[in-house]
N, C-alpha and C positions, 0 to 999 in steps of 0.2 A: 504494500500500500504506500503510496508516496507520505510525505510527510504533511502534516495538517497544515501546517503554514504557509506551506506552498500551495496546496490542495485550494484552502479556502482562496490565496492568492489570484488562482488560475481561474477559478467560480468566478470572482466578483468581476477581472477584468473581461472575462466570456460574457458575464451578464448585460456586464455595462457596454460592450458592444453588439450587445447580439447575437452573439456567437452558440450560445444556449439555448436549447429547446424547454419548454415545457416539461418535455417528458424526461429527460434532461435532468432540468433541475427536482424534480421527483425520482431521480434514482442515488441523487447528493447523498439523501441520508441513508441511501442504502450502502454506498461505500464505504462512509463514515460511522456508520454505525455502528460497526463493531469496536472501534476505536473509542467512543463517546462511551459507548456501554465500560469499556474497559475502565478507563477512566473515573467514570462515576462511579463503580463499582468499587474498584480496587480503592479508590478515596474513602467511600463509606466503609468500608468494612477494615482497612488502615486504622482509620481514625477512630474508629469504635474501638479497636482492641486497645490501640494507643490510649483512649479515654480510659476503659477498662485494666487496663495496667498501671495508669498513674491512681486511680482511685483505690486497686488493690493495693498501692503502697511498692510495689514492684522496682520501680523506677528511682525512688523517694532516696536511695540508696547513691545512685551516679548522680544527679542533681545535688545532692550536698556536696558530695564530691566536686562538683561545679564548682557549687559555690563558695570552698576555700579555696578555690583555683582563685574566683575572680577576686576572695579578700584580699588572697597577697600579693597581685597584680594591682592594687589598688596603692597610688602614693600615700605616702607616709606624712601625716600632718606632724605640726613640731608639737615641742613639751607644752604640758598645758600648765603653764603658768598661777591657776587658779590652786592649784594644788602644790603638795608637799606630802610625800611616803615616807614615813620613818619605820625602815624595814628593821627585824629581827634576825643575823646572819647567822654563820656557824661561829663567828670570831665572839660576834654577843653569846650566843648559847657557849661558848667554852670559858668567857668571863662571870657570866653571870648565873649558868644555870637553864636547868628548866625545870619548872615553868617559871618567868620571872615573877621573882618576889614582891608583896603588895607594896613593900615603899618603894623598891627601886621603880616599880611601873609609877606608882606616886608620885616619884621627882621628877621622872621624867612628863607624867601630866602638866604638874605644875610649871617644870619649865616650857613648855608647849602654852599653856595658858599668858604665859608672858610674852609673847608676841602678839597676841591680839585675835585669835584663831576666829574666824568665820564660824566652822564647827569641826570636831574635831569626831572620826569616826575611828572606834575602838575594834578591831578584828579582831579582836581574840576572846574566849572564853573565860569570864571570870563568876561562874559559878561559886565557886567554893574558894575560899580564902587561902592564900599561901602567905604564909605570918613570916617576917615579920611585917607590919607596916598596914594591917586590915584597917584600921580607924582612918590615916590617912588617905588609903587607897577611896575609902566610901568616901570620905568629904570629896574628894578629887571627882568621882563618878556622881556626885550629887550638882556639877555644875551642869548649866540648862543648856551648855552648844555643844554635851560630849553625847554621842550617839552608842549602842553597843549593840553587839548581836546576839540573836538565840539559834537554834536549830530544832526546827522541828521534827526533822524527821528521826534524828539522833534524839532527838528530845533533851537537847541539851538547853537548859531554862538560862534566862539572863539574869545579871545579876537584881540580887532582893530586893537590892534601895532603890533600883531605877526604873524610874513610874513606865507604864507601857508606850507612851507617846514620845520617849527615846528610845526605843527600843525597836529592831528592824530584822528582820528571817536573814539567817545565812545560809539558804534552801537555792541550789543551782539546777535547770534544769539541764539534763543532758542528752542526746538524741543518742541513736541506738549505736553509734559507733563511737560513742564516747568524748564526742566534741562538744562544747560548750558555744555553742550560736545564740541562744535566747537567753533573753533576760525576764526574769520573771518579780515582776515588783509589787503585787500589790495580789492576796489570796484573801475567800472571806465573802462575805456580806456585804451588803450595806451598813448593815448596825454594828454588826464584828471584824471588820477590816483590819485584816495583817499587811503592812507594808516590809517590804526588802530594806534590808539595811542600806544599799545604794540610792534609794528611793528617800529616804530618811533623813541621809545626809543632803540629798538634794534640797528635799522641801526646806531643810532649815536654813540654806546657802538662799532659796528661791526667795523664801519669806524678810531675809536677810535687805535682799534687796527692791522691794514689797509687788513681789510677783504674787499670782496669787493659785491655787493647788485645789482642783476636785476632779470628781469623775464621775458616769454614769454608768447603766451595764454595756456601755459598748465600746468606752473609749476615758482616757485619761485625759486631761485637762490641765494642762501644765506650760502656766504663762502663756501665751500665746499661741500654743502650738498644742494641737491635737491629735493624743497618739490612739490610735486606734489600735484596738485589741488583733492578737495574732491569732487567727483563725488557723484551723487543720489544715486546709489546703491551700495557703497561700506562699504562691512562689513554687518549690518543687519541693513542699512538706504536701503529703496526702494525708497519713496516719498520725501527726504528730498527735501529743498529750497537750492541747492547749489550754487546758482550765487555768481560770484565775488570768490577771491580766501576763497578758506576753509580750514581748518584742524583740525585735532583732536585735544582735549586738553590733552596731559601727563601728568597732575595731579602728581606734585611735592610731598606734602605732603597733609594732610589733614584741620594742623592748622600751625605748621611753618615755614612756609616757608623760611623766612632768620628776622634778625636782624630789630626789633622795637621797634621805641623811638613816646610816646606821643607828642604831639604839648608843652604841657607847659615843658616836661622835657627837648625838644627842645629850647626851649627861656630861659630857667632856668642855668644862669652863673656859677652854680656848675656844670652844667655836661659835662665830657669829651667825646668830639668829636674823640681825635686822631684817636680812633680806627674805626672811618667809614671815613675814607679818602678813594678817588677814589673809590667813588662807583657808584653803578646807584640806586640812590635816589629814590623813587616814594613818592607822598605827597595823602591822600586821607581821607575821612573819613571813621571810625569805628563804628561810634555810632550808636544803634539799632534806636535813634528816629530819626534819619535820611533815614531810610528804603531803606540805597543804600545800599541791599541786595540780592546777587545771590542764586537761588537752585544748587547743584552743584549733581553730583552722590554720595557724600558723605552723602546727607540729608536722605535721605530715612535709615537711622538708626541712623540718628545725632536728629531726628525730628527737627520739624520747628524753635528751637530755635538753631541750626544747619546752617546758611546759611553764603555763604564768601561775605564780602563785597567786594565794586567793586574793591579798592585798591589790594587786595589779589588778586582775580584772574587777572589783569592785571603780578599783581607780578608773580603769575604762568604762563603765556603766556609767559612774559619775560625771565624767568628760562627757560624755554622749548627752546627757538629761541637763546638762548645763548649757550648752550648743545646743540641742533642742530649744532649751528654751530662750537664751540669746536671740534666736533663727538663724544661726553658723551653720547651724546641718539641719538636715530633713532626717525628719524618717525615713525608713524602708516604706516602700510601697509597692503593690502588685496589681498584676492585671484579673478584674472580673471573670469568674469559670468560663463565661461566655464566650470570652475573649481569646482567652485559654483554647476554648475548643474550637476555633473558627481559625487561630495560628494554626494548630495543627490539620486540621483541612486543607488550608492553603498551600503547605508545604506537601499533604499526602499529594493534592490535585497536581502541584507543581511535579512531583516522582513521575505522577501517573503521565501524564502530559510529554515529557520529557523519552522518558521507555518507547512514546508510540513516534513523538516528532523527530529523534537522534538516532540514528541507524549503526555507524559508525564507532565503532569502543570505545577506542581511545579517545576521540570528541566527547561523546556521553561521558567518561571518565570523568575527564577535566570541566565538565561542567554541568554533575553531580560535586565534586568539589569544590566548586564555585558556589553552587548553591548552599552546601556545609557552612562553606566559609560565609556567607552571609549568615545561615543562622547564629553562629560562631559570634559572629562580630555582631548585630543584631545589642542578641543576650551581652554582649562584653559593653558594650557604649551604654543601653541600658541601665545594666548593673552599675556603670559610673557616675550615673545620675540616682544609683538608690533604687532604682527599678527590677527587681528580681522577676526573672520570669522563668518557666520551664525550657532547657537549652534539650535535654538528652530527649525528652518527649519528641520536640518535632522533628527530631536528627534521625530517630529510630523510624519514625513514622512516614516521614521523606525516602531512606532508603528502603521499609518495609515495600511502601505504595511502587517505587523505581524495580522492585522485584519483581512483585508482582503484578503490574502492569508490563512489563518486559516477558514473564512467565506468560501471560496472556498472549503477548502479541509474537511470539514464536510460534504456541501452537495456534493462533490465526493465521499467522501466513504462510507455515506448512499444511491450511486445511483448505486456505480460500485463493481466490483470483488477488492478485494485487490489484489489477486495475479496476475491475467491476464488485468486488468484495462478493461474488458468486463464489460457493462451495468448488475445489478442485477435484479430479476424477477420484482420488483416493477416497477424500472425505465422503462425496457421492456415493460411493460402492458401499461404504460403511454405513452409511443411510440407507440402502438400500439392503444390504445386510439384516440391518437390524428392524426395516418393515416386514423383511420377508418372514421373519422370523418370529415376528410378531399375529402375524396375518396368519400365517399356516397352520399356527396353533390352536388357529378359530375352530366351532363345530361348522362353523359357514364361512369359510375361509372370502376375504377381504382380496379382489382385485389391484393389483400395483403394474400399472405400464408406466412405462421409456418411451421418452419422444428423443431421437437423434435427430439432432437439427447442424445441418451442414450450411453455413451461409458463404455463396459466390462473393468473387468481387473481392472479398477482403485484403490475400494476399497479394493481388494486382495493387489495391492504394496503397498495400506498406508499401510495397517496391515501388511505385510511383510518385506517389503524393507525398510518402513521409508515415514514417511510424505512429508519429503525432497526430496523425489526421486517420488513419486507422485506430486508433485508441478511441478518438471521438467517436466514428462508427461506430465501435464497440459499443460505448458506453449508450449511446440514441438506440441498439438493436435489442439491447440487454434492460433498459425501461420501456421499452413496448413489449418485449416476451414477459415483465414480472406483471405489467401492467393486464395483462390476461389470464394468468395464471391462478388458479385458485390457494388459496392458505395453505393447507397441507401443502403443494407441491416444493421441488428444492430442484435450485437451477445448478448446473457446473458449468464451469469454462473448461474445455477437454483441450484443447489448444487452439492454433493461431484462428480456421476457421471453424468450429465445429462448438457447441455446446450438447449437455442431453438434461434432459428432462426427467425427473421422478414424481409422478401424477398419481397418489392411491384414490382408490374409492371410485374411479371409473372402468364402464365397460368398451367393450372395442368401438362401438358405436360413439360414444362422446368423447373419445381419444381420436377416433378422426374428425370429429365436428371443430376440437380444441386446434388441430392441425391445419387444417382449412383457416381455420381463424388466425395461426400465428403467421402461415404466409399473405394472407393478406393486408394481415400489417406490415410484415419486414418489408415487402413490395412495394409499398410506398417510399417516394420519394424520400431522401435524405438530402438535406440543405445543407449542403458546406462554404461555412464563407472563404473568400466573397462570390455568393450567390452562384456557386455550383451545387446543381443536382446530382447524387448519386445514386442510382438504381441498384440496391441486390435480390438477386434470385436466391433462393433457399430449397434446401432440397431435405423431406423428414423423413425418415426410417423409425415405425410404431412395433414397441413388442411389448405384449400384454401376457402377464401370468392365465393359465389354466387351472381351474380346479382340481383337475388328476394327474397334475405332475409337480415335479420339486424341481428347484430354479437355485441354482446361484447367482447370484448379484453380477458376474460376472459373465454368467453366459449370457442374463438378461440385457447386460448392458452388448454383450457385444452382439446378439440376435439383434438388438435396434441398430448398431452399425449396419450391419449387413442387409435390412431393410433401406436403410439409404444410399445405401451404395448402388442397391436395385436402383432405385428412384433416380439417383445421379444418372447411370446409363443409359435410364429412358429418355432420361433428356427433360427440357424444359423446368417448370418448375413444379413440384408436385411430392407426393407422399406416398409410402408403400407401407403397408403392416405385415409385421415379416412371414414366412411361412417356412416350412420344413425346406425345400427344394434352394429357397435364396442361401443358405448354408452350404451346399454341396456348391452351387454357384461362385459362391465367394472364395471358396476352397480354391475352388480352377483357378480364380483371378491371382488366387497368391502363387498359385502352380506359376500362372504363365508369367506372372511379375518375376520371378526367381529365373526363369526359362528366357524370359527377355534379357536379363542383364548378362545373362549367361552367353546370349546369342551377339549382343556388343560386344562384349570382351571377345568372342572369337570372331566376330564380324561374317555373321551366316544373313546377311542383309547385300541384295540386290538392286541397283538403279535400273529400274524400267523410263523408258522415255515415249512420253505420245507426242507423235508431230501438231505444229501448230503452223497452219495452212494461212496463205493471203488468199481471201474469198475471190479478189479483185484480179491475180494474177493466178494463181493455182500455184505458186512455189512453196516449197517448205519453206514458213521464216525462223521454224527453229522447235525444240524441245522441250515439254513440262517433265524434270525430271520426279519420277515418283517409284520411294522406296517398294520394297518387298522382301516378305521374309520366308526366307524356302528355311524352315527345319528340320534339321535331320533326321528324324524319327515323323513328325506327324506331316511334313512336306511342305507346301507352302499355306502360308495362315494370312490371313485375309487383315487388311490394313485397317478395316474398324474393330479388329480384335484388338489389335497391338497398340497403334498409335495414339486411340483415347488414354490408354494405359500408360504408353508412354508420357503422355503431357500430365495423367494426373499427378504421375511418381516421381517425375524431373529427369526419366530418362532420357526424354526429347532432348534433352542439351548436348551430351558427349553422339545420341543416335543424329542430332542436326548437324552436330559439327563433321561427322563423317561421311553424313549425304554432301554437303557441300564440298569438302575436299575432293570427294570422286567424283562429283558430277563437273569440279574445272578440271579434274584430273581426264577425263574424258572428252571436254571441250576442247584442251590443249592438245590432244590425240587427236580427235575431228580435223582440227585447224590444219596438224600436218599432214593427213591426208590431204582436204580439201582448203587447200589455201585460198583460195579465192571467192571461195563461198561465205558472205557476212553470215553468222549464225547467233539464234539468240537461244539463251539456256535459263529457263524459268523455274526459278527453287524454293519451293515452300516455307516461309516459317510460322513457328507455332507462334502461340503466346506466350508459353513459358520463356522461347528463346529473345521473344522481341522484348522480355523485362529482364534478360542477362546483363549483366554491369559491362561487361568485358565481351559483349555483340561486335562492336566493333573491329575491336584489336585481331579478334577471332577471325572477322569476314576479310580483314587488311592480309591475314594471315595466309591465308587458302589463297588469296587472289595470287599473292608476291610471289616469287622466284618462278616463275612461267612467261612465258610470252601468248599474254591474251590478246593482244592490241588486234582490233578488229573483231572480235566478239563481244559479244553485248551479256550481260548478265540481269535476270529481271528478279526480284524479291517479292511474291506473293503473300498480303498482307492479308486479313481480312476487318471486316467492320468492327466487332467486337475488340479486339486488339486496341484501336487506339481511340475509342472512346470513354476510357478509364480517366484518364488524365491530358484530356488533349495537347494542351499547350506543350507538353514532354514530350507526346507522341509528334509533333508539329517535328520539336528540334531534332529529335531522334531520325527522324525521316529526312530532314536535309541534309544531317552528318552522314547517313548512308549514300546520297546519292552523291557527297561529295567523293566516294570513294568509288564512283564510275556507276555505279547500279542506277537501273531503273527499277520503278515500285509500279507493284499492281495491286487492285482491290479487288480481291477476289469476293466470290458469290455476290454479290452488289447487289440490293436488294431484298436481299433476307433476312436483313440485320435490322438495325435502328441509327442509320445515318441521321445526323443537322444536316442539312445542304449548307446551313452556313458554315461549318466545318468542313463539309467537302471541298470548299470552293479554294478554301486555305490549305489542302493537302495539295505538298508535293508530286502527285499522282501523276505517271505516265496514262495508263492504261485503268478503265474499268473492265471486268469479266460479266459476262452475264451467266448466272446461273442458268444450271441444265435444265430445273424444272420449268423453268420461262421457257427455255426454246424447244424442248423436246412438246410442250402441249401449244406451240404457235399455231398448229395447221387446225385442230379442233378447241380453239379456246381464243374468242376476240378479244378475252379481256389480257390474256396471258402476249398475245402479241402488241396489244395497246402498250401494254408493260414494256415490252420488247424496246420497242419503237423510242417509247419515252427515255428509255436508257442510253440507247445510243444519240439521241437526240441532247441528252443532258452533259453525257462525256463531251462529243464536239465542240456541244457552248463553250463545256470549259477546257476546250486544246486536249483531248485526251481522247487516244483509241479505242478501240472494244475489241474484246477478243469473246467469244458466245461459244461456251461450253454445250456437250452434249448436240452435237451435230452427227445427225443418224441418217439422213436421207437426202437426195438431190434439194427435195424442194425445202426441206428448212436453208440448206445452203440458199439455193436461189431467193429463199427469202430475207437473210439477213442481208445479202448482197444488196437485194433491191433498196432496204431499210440503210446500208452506208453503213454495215457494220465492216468493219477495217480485216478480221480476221475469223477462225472458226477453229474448233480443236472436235473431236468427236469420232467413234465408230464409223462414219459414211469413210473417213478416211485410212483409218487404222487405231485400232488395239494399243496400251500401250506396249512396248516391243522392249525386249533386251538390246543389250548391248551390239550385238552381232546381229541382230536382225533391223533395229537401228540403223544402222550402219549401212546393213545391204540396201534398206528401205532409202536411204536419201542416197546413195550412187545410183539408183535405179531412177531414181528423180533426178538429175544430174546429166543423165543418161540422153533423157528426155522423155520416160514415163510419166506420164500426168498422172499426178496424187490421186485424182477424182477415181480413177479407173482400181484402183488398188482398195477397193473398199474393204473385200474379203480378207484383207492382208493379216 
């Protein structure tokens, strides 16, 4: 099938000139339709499973995956200034202990208080008292800007003295591979609301600076900026655990995040504070053997010795919700399921589309990748504006849809016509297969006939007009055969001219009614522009199943051949239903096609020559030379056995080219005999030979290395021959007579001449057919004929020569009528080589031809 784009291409500019039929453009969606089906097909059921896989959670898997791809592809903003971590290392835990002791944590609050701290957030557990220094520690944890945490899940309680509105969950959610992406800040009620300790320290920075903090059930409210809650499937989460409020984590930096001072540099009397005044404080530990350790999206190329402690990401959540509500950053935000499922559409239809428009692999290849790469980059620019969307979904779903719509369009166009989108003989058989099989198994077994339809003319426009302008016939002969056809039936293309028909549920009776009906559509005119007519004959061959016998699909189909091939021989245009005897018939014909080529290769083929008499003077003016074939075994066979056979099987070519080598090869032998006698040698060509490429080269051939000079050479054309493609036949016909030949029209009159194209043919000579002049003496109308044909060649400067001359008075008749010549019985049979011969010496002599009838 050509490619759609091209396809539709070719439609629109056919349309807009004209160039398109009706019936035409009702056979579009029959070619295309397999393609459109594919398409829509493969897209819907892609993208259902695609839907159906990200909703099972399937997928939920490489999309996180994604999405630490695009964090750590994400620049790196600097320290956030707002802040100050005073980490807990290994250096503090080998000074001080663990767990630090209630004063030492105590001075160090107090010195922390003495900068002026915004608020100060406490990470660590202080349940239970570590003495010495408890009294201290409580007044310390009794001021109103220190924050602390609990754990729920651990159920580890905070500390006694501090009322619950300092108090914030050290509860992290995790996704299933152990990454920390969400931030979870707020669990609970309306009445009983648990905030996150990151949440905690926010509000009291937020309230600090008189922003203001609520929320609803569907979204937080925090200064200016509204964070809506993280639903299950947003982004390339299906299954996640969202209760309570959620949100993504925006990952500040990877390692620093703002301003850190150790615990001892912290208590250490040389170090200068000024510069972390009013800030938001967080206190935590660092140390690896403490193992308060998160996986972050950054691990997975940091490895394992890569993970943020809990301190840091609290500081990254904090960073976030502080930029939130600045308006420094956005939230994450995602696209509507809606949206969701209509990218992935776009991208299956895109697969689909591409499988049936790209032929070619390695194109297809490179742009299958092209299109990756857009989703690819898509999802990455997105993602740099905050936008998560599902990347692996449509990538899967793109290449699933590119499969199988590719998977599709293989076995379409090993099943069907590329050009016509008709089923191909295999597929047919298999259809027919599977009726038979079906039908047989009836207790009333179900009729299935084959129509063989063999359509003229076709291979004449390829080789004439162009491939192109054959394809269009096609396509105009193949919407008028669907356009009659009923539902069940199933058409093939069988090759270049030939389709067959599979028609169940009729009996032999409206299987030739349907046959009658399709030739007298194909028989109508076909309009080719510019505004050429082309007429094809059609010839059907019908075989219809029997109740009492059993059929292969194969023999069915080829009994309908062999029904056509009848019908072919009979000539004209018309339909046979096959019968027992056209089998044994068709047998012979492959005997004698096998026997024919047999008989060229050893060249068991004879030139017989009939004289061709001047009416006016009685002289030989020369020879029709015409084959015969003596076979060795059955003797000679008669010339409408062979030479129909020959033209239809293209043995005419190599059997013309060595009529015409003998028949100059014997001109040139005449000549040295009879030197002085002008002689003309008239040689038949078919039509297979007059659409040869290489006619030409072939006739320059045979003529050269001889001395013909003084004989004449005539090329007997007939009607049918160059009314295919005139204008080609026009040139054709000058190139030959540039190379000395004269042209005849032979039978003239039996055909379907334009006179206005006659008038434009190079034409020496018209022929009158034998049935005109053999019924001149009892048939006025047949000599009216006569008269008018010689009367017509004249007008236009050309001779006649009148076939089938049997008796004095047709002689004397065409004489009288100014016919120029005569060929026929009255003068002689045609004669071999040596009788030939003796027959024009004896004329030479000075025996008059008339007298020599019986010869």
């Amino acid at each position: 099938m050509p490619r759609l784009a091209t396809f539709f291409h070719q439609v629109r500019s056919r349309v807009g000139s004209g160039a398109l039929s009706r019936s035409q453009l009702r056979v579009v969606p029959q070619i295309i339709w397999a393609a459109c089906q594919s398409v829509v097909l493969s897209s819907l059921l892609v993208t259902g499973l695609g839907l159906a896989a990200q909703r099972l959670g399937w997928l939920e898997p490489l999309e996180l995956n994604m999405f630490d791809q695009w964090v750590r592809l994400q620049p790196a903003l600097l320290e956030d200034d707002r802040l100050l971590i005073i980490s807990i290392t290994e250096e503090d835990i080998r000074r001080y202990g663990w767990p630090i002791k209630d004063d030492l944590l105590a001075a160090a609050l107090a010195q922390l208080q003495a900068t002026n701290p915004i608020v100060i957030g406490l990470d660590l557990y202080r349940d239970l008292p570590v003495p010495p220094g408890e009294q201290a520690l409580i007044e310390q944890l009794n001021s109103p800007n220190l924050i602390v945490i609990t754990n729920n899940a651990f159920e580890i309680p905070p500390p006694p003295t501090v009322p619950a509105e300092r108090v914030g969950f050290n509860d992290f959610t995790l996704d299933p591979d152990g990454i920390l992406r969400r931030n979870l800040l707020q669990v609970g009620d309306s009445e009983n609301p648990y905030f996150s300790f990151a949440l905690q320290v926010s509000r009291q920075y937020l309230a600090s600076t008189g922003g203001e903090f609520s929320y609803s059930s569907d979204a937080l409210f925090w200064g200016d900026a509204t964070l809506r809650r993280l639903q299950s499937t947003d982004g390339g989460y299906q299954t996640a655990d969202t209760r309570g409020y959620q949100m993504l984590i925006d990952y500040r930096n990877p390692e620093a995040i703002a301003s850190t001072l150790a615990l001892h540099e912290l208590l250490d009397p040389q170090t200068n504070l000024d510069t972390f005044t009013e800030r938001i404080v967080l206190i935590g530990s660092t140390a690896p053997s403490l193992k308060d350790f998160l996986s972050t999206p950054y691990s997975a190329v940091r490895q394992e010795s890569f993970q943020m402690s809990g301190v840091m990401v609290h500081a990254q959540m904090v960073s976030q919700l502080l930029d939130l509500s600045a308006g420094t950053r956005s939230p994450f935000r995602f696209w509507p399921q809606w949206l969701e499922g209509v990218w992935l559409g776009v991208w299956a239809i895109t697969g689909s589309l591409l499988a049936w428009q790209l032929r070619r692999p390695v194109f297809l290849s490179l742009v299958a990748l092209g299109c990756l790469t857009v989703i690819v980059t898509t999802s990455g620019v997105l993602f740099s504006y905050l936008v998560w969307i599902p990347m692996v979904g449509p990538m899967l779903v793109f290449l699933g849809a590119l499969g199988l719509a590719m998977t599709h369009r293989v076995f379409y166009t090993t099943s069907h016509d590329a050009l016509t989108g008709a089923l191909n003989e295999t597929s047919l058989l298999g259809h027919v297969r599977r009726s038979l099989k079906r039908y047989q198994h009836r207790i009333d077994p179900l009729r299935l006939g084959i129509l063989y339809v063999h359509l003229d003319q076709l291979g004449l426009v390829n080789s004439s007009l162009g491939q192109a302008t054959g394809n269009y016939m096609w396509i105009e002969l193949m919407a008028r055969l669907r356009s009659r056809l009923p539902k069940a039936a199933r058409i093939a293309r069988i090759d270049e001219d030939d389709c067959a028909i599979a028609v169940p549920k009729l009996d032999k009776a409206r299987l030739e009614a349907l046959a009658n009906t399709l030739r007298a559509d194909i028989s109508q005119p076909i309009l080719m522009p510019p505004r050429q007519s082309v007429v094809t004959d059609t010839n059907i061959g019908i075989a219809v199943t029997q109740p009492d016998y059993v059929y292969t699909a194969e023999n069915l189909l080829r009994d309908a051949h062999t029904a056509m091939l009848r019908a072919k021989s009979l000539g004209q245009t018309q339909y046979q239903v096959f019968a027992t005897g056209m089998l044994e018939a068709n047998l012979q014909r492959f005997t004698l096609e096998g026997e024919l080529r047999q008989g060229i290769a050893e060249q068991q083929f004879e030139l017989y020559y009939q004289p061709i008499v001047s009416l006016h003077t009685g002289k030989i003016a020369g020879f029709e030379a015409l084959v015969r074939w003596l076979h060795p075994e059955r003797g000679f066979i008669s010339p409408g056995m062979f030479v129909p056979l020959a033209e239809e099987t293209g043995l005419i070519i190599p059997l013309g080219q060595w009529i015409c080598e003998t028949a100059c090869q014997q001109a040139y032998e005449w000549k040295l005999q009879l030197p002085d006698w002008p002689l003309l040698i008239s040689i038949n060509l078919s039509g297979r030979q007059f659409e040869q490429l290489d006619l030409l080269d072939q006739l320059a051939n045979s003529f050269s290395g001889r001395a013909l000079e003084g004989l004449t050479f005539k090329l007997e054309i007939t009607e049918s021959m160059v009314m295919g493609d005139v204008e080609a036949a026009i040139d054709l016909m000058f190139k030959l007579r540039s190379l000395g030949c004269k042209l005849s029209l032979d039978d003239f009159g039996t055909g379907y001449s334009s006179l206005s194209y006659l008038r434009r043919f190079p034409i020496d000579t018209l022929k009158v057919d034998q049935s005109f002049v053999r019924n001149m003496q009892s048939s006025s109308e047949d000599l009216a004929i006569v008269r008018t044909i010689v009367d017509l060649a004249h007008t236009l400067a050309m001779d006649v020569i009148a076939e089938g001359v049997e008796t004095a008075d047709d002689m004397a008749t065409l004489r009288s009528l100014g016919a120029e010549y005569g060929q026929g019985y009255y003068w002689a049979k045609p004669l071999p080589v040596n009788a030939a011969t003796e027959f024009l010496q004896q004329h030479l002599r000075g025996q008059n031809p008339e007298s020599s009838s019986q010869a």
